[in-house]
N, C-alpha and C positions, 0 to 999 in steps of 0.2 A: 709123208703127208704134211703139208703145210700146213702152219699156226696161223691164226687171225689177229691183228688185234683190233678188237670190236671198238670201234666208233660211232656216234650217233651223225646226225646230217649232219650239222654245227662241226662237226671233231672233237667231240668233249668223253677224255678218253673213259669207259666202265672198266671198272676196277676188275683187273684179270691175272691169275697167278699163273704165270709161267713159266714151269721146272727145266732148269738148264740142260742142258744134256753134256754129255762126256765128251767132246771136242776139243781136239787142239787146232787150231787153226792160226797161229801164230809160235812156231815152236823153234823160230831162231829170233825171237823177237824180245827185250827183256817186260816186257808189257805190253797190254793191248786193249782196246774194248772196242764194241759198235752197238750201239744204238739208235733203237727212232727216234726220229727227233721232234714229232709231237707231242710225245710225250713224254719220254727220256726211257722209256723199256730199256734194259741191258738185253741185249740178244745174245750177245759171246762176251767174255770177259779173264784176265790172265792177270793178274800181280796191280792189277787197274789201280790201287790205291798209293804204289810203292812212289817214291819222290827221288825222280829223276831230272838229270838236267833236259830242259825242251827243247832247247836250239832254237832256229827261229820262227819254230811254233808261236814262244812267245809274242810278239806281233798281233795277232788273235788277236789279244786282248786290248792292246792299241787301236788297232781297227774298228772295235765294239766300241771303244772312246770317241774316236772320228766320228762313227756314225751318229751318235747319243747328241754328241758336240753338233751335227748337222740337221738331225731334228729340232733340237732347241734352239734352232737360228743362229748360232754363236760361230757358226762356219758357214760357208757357201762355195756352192762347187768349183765358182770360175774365181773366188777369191784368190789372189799371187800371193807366196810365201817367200820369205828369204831367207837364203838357206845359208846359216853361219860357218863361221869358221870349224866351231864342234862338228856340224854337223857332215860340213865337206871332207872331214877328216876321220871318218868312221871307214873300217877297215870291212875285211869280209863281201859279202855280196852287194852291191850297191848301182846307184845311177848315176854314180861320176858326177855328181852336183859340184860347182863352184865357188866359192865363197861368195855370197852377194847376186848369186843367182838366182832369179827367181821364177816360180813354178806354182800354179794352178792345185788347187787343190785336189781336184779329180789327176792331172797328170801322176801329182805324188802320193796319189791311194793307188792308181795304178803301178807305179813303180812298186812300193809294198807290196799287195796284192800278186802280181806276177811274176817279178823280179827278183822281190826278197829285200828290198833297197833299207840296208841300215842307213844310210845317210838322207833317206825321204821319209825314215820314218822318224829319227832324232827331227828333223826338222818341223815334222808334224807335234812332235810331242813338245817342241820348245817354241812351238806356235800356240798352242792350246794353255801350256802351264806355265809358261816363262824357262823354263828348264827340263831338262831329260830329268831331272833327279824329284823334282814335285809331280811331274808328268806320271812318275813310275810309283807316287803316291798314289795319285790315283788310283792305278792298275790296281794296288793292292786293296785297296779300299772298295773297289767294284769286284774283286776275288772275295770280301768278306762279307758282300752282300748277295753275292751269287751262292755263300754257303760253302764257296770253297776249302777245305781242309788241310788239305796237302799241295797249295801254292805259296811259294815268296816269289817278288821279283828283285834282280838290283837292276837292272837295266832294263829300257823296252826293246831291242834289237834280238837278246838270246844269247849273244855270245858269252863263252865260258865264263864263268868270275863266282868265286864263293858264296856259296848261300843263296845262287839263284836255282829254285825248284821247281814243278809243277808232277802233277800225273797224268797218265791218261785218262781215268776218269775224269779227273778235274779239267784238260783240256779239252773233251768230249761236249761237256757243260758249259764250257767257254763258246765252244763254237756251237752249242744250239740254240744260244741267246743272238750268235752273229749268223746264222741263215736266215731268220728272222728279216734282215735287211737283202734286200733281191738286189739293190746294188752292189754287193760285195760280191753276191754271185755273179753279176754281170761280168765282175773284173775277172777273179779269180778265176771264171769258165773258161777265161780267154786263152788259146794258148799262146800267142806272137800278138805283140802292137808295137808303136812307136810312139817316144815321145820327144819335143823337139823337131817334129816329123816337117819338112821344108827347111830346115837348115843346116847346116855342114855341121853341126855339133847333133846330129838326130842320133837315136839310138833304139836299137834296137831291141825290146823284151821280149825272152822267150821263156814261158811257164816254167819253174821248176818241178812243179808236179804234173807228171806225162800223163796219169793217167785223165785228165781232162779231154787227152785227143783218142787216148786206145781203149779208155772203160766207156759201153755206154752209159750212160745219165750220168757220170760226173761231172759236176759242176763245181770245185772248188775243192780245199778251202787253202791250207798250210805246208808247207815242207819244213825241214829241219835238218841241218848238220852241224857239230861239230865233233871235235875229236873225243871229248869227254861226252856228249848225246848218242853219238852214231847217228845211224840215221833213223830220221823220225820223218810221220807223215800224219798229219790231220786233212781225210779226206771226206767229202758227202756226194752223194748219188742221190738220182730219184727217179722214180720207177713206179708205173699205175699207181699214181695219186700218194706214195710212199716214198720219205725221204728216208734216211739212218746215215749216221755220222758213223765214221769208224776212228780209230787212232792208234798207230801203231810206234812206240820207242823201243829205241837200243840195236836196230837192227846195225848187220855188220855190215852192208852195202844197201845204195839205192837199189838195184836190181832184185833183192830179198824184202828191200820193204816193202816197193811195191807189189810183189808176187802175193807177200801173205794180205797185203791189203784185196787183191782184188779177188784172194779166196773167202775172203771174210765178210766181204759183200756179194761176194756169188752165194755163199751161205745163207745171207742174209733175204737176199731177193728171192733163193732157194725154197728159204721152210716160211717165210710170212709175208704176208699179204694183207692190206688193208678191208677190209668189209665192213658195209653200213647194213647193220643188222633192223637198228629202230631209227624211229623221226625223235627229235624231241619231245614232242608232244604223247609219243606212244610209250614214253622211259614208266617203266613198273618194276616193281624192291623185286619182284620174284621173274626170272624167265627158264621158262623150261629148256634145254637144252636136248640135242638129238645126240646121240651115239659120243656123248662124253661119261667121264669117271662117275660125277656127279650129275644127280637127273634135273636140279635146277640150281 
């Protein structure tokens, strides 16, 4: 039987208790949650709170900065960046930036976004703050306005280094502040683009998270590796008017992450479903309810 969760027209969620059930649906995974993402419901949930390293999950929260930074006019999308020595010099996943190269803003949210480009997103973050190291002030500071608990950053990119943490919960949170922007979805959906595209230095992005092209309605958002992460995936779907974020750390291989991600949104899309039960206007403190525990 499918759950609801009752919304009015508007989407203004009524307050609804929903008893978890006895699922594992992530049991090679060392955490995990999924949630809707209108209104943060936990649907499934595993060790969600533990503080684990996020790989380049992290990012997210970079991305949520860019955006913040593009609403408030302090970026623009065709604005050129020049991508320093630090930042050409970042190891790990990247888009081969040059020193003194310069790149578009939307090109280098796309690099992030599908590629994973630490060296597009140091570049971004020492566009914004003058430095990766103020930049990654930031981050924390919008972690401790988000409520977050079980986040530190030391760097924006993810890779391993002491005392860089997050949860899955906590990333969960992160990225349902960052669906909110349908640009990031636009990127993230994508699974191949190019940037540089007409010149002998073009280059090729191909999504690290597949299930954009194999799950329906995913559209986004994060992947994650390192050797101390494993693997990790912050992914969201949407499905009849219903998004949910899912998040899954510590898996041993991509092939296991995405497997228990796309059980967990099968689950998801499985037991719940959206429904406009009242209008605004019709909202009353009592409704009766049909063939539930409670009669209203």
């Amino acid at each position: 039987m499918k759950k609801f969760f009752m919304l009015s027209i508007i989407f203004m969620f009524i307050p609804l208790t929903i008893k978890a059930e006895t699922v594992d649906l992530a049991p090679n995974a060392t955490s995990a949650i999924i949630i809707e993402a209108s209104t943060g419901t936990i649907i499934y949930n595993k060790n969600e709170h533990e503080k684990l390293a996020p790989a380049s999950m992290t990012k997210m929260m970079g991305l949520l900065l860019i955006m913040e930074q593009i609403e408030k006019g302090n970026l623009k999308w065709d604005e050129k960046v020049t991508a320093s020595a630090n930042a050409s010099s970042m190891g790990g996943s990247q888009i081969f930036l040059e020193t003194g190269e310069q790149m578009t803003v939307e090109e280098l949210v796309k690099g992030i976004s599908i590629a994973s480009g630490n060296d597009a997103m140091v570049a971004m973050a020492e566009r914004i703050a003058g430095t990766e190291e103020a930049f990654v002030e930031l981050m924390n500071k919008k972690a401790s306005e988000l409520g977050l608990k079980n986040t530190n950053f030391k760097n924006c990119t993810g890779l391993d280094t002491e005392n860089h943490y997050s949860s899955a919960n906590d990333m969960a949170l992160i990225a349902k502040e960052l669906v909110k922007h349908d640009k990031i979805l636009e990127f993230s959906g994508t699974y191949e683009d190019y940037i540089r595209e007409g010149t002998d230095k073009s280059f090729w992005l191909v999504n690290t998270n597949k299930l954009v092209r194999f799950y329906q309605g995913v559209d986004g958002l994060k992947t994650g590796y390192t050797t101390t992460a494993g693997y990790c995936l912050t992914a969201t779907a949407k499905r009849n008017n219903m998004r949910v974020i899912g998040v899954v750390m510590g898996a041993d291989t991509s092939k296991i992450r995405n497997a228990q991600m796309m059980q967990m949104l099968d689950y998801a899309f499985g037991k719940y479903e959206m429904k406009q039960i009242l209008a605004t206007d019709q909202m009353k403190e009592e409704l009766q309810v049909e063939k539930g525990k409670q009669k209203y």
